[in-house]
N, C-alpha and C positions, 0 to 999 in steps of 0.2 A: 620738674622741668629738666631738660636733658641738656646737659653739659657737652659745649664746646669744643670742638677739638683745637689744640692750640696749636698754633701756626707752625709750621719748618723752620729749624731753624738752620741757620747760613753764617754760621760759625766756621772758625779758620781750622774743627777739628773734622768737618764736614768731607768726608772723601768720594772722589768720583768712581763709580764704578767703571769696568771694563764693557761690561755691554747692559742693555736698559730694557725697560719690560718687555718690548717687543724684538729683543734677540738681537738689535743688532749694534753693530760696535759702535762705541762712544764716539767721540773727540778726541780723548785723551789715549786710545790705541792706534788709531791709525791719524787721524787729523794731529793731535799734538806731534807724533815724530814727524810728518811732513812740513809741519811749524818749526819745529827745533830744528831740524835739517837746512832746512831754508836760512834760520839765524847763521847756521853755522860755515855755509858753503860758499866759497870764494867765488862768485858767478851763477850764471843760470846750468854753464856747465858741469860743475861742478855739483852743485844741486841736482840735476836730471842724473848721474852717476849714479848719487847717492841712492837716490828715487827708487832707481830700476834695483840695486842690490838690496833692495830691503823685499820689493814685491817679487823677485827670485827667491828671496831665503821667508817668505813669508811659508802662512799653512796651507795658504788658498793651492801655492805654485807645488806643494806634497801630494797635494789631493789630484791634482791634475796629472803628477809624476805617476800618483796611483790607478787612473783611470788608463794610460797607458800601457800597465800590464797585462792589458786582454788582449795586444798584438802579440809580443813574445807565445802567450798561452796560446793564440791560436795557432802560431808558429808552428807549436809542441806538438799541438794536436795533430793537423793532418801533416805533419812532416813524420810523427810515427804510426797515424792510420796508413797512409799511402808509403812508406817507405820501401816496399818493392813491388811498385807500380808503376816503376818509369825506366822500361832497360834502355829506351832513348838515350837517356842521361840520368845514370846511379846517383847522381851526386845530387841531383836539386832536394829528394824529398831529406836526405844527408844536410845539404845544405839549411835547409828550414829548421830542422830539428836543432840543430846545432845551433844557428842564431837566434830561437828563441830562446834558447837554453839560458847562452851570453846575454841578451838582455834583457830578461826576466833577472837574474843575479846581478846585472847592472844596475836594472832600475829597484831593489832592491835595497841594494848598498848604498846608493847614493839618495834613498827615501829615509835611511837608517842614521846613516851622516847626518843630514839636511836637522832629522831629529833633535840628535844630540846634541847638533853644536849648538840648536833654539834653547834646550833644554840649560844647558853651560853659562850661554848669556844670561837667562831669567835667573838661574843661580848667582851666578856673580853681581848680579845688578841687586839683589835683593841680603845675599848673605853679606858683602862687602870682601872681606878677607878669607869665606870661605873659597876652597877649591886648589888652594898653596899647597904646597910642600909635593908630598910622592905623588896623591890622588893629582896633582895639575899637572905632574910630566906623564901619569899614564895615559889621561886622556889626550895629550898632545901627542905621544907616540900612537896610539890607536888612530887618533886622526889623520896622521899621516900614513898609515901603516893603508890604511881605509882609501887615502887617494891615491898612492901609488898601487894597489892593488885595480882601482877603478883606472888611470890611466893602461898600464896592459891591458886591460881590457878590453877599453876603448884603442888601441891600435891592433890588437887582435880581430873586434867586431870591425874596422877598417879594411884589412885585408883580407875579412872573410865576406865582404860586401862584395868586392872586387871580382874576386875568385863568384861571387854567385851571377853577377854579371854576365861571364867568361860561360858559366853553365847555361843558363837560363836566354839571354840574348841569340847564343850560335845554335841554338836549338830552334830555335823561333821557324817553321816553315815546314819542317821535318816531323814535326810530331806526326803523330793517330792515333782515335780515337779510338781505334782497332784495338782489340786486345789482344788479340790473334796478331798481329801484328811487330814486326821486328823494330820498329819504330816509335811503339806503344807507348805514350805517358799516360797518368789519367790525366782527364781534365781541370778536375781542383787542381792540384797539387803546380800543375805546372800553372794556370792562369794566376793561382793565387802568387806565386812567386814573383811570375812577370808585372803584374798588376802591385805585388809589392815595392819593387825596385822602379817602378815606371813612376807611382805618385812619391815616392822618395826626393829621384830628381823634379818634380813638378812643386811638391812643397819646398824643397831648398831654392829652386826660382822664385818662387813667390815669395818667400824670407827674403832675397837677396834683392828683389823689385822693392817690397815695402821698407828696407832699411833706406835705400838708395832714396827713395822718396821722402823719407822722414829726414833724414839728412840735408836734402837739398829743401826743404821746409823750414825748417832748421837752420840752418844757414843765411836762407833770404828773412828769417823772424830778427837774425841777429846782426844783420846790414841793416834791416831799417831800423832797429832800437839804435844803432851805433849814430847813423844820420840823424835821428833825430834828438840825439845829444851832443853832437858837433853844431847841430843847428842852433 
């Protein structure tokens, strides 16, 4: 006669996993810190704060930092295939190259960071005491060594946005397609530029519609919690 299998037991030494058969995360990785958070947070505002810094420094928001480095790369690309194919304006296929340089090394560094500082927390959360003494000042000078390297950078890629603007814009009308031509850009090189810097401003509009929007959602959600506790 074939014996029984005996039941699970649900004992207090019974641990939850991080993710379950079918791959994907528990309770206890992302549902429990938005439960602790929630314990912990003075207001909804303060909770929604917390929210947003955790799904920023999450893996998901690295992987997305990652899938951004195919603009820098394309950048690279036809900014050094086409880089004297535009005597219109020497500067754009310069310009491209250059930017994607900057932020292929931007996005980079700050996928590198994002790492290490996940890497730091789990250490600290699990070792207790380790990470003290010299090894915790190196990594704190690293860290900062790591954001003040990415801020130049980031006002570097600032002014060198500007400056491609100043190229790319006053050119607009002037080109040809001519190659014969004294006027001559190719047509990648330059559409791809314009067309870079043209959905740039179109997606910062649209970040700055949908903040605005969530804001005022936002707002009217927490006039009427407030009324209906004066009530």
């Amino acid at each position: 006669m074939k014996a029984e299998n005996p039941p699970p037991s649900y004992g207090q030494n019974t641990t939850t996993t991080t993710t379950g058969n079918n791959g994907l995360p528990s309770y206890d990785s992302l549902f429990g810190k938005a439960q602790k958070m929630k314990e912990e947070s003075n207001g909804a505002v303060d909770f929604f704060k917390k929210l947003v810094a955790v799904i920023l420094g999450s893996i998901g928001c690295s992987i997305v930092i990652g899938m951004f480095l195919a603009i820098p790369i394309a950048m690279i690309v036809i900014g050094s295939i086409y880089v004297d194919d535009c005597p219109e304006e020497k500067m754009i296929p310069i310009w491209l190259l250059v930017a994607g340089v900057v932020g292929l090394v931007r996005n980079v560094i700050s996928t590198c960071c994002r790492c290490c500082c996940n890497k730091k927390k789990d250490d600290d959360a699990e070792g207790g005491q380790q990470g003290e003494g010299e090894e915790e000042q190196q990594e704190g000078m690293a860290g900062k060594l790591c954001k003040a390297f990415d801020s130049l950078l980031g006002v570097f890629s600032g002014a060198w946005f500007i400056a491609g603007n100043v190229w790319v814009y006053r050119s607009k009308g002037d080109i040809s397609s001519d190659s014969n031509a004294v006027n001559y850009c190719h047509p990648t090189v330059y559409w791809f530029s314009f067309w870079f810097i043209t959905s740039t401003y179109i997606l910062l509009g649209v970040l700055l519609l949908t903040c605005c929007i969530c804001c005022i959602c936002f707002c009217c959600c927490l006039g009427k919690s407030k009324n209906k506790e004066s009530d």
